[in-house]
N, C-alpha and C positions, 0 to 999 in steps of 0.2 A: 573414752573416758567422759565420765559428763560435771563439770564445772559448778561449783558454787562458793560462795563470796569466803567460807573457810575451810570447806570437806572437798572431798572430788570421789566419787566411787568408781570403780574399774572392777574389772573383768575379775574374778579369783583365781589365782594360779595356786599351783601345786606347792611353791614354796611359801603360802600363807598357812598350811593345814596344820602342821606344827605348832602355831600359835594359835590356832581353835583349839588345839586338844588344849594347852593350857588351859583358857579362859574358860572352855565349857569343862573342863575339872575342881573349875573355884565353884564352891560352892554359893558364894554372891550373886555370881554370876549366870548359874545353872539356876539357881532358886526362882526366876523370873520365865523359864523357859519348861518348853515341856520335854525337857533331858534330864534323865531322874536316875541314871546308873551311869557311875563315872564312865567315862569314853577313853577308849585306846586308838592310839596312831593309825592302826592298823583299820577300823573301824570309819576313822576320818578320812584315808584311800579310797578305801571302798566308795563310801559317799562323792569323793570328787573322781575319783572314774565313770561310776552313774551320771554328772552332772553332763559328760557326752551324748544321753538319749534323751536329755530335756530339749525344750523348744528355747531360741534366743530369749527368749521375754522370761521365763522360770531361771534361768543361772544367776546362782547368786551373784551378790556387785559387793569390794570391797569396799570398806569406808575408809580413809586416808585423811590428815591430817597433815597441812605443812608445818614442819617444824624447822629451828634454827640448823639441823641436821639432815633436812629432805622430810621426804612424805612419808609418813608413820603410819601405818595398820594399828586402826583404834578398834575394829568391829564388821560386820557384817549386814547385808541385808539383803531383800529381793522382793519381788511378787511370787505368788504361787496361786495355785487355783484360777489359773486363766481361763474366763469363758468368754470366746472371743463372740458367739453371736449375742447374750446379752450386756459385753462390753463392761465388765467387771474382773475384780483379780483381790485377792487377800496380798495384804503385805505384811511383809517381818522384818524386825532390825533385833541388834543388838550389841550392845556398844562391852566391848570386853575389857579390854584397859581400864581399870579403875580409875585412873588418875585423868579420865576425860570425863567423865560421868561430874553432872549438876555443871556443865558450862554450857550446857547448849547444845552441841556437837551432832546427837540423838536428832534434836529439833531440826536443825542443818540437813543434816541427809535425809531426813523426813522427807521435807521442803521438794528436794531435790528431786526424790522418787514421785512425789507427786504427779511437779511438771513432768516427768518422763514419762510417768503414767497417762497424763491428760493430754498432753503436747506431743507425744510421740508414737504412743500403745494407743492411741483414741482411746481410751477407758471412757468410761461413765459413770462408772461409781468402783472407791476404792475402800475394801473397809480391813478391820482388824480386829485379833480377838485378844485383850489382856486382863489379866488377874486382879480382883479388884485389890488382892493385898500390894498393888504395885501402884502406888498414887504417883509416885516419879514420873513414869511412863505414862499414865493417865494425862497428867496435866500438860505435858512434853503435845501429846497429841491433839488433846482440845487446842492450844497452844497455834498448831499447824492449820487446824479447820475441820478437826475432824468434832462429830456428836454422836454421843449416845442413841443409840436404836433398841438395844434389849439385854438382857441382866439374863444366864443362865444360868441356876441357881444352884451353888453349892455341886458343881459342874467336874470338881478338880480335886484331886486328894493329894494336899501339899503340906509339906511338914507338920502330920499327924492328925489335919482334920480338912473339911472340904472347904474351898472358895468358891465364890461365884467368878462367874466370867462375863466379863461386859461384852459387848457388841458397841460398834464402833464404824461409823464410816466418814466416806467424804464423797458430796457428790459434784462431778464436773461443773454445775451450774451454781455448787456452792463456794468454790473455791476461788482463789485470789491468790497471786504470785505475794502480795502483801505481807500474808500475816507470815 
């Protein structure tokens, strides 16, 4: 598990997947991502049996939350696109509990992945790709260290017309345990 001052991410097991099919069935929640036909239980197995022929570094990491009641599953996240000889990797999050969304949370396991990324993966550069109709997530990132690199225009066909998709990174020698 890897440790931070309010999330901690772990490993995902098989009795998280039930509460993905929820979250990625809200449409709130799905609206930010590129899942665009409701999902069935059956479809989320599939997905976490596959997660056996990824490499350590690609398996998603839960996000968790201590509560007055233990560690709570607020959401999800990982790297993907690992290219280990130019030492880069895409990341994804996505915080599915509504009732944690606008504290921070997102920011926190950001944070987190980061160091994992730079401190543990030796990364060099981490980046991501999000929708501009999603300023949340936007400012959540700038927020963490990440800047803008390139705007891919009208990219996405989301609820009945196109967005652009930003480009986004962060690179080793930019970043700070800090922000």
């Amino acid at each position: 598990m890897i440790f931070g001052k309010r999330v901690r991410l772990r490993g995902v097991e098989k009795k998280d997947i039930e509460q993905f099919v929820v979250w990625l069935n809200d449409p709130d929640v799905r609206n930010n991502l590129l899942i665009y036909w409701p999902m069935t239980l059956w479809e989320e197995e599939e997905w976490f049996e596959g997660l056996k022929k990824r490499e350590s570094a690609e398996k998603p990491l839960a996000i968790e939350v201590n509560t007055p009641d233990g560690w709570q599953l607020i959401g999800n996240s990982g790297f993907h696109q690992v290219d280990w000889k130019n030492s880069s990797a895409e990341v994804g999050i996505f915080i599915g509990d509504k009732d944690y969304w606008n504290q921070g949370y997102g920011s926190d396991a950001m944070r987190l992945l980061l160091k994992y990324g730079f401190n543990s993966l030796n990364l060099n550069r981490i980046y991501l790709h999000v929708f501009d109709t999603n300023p949340r997530a936007i400012r959540a990132y700038e927020k963490v260290g990440f800047v803008h690199e390139g705007r891919l225009r009208q990219d996405i066909f989301l609820n009945g017309s196109y967005v652009d998709v930003l480009m986004m990174s962060v690179l080793r020698s930019e970043w700070t345990t800090e922000k």
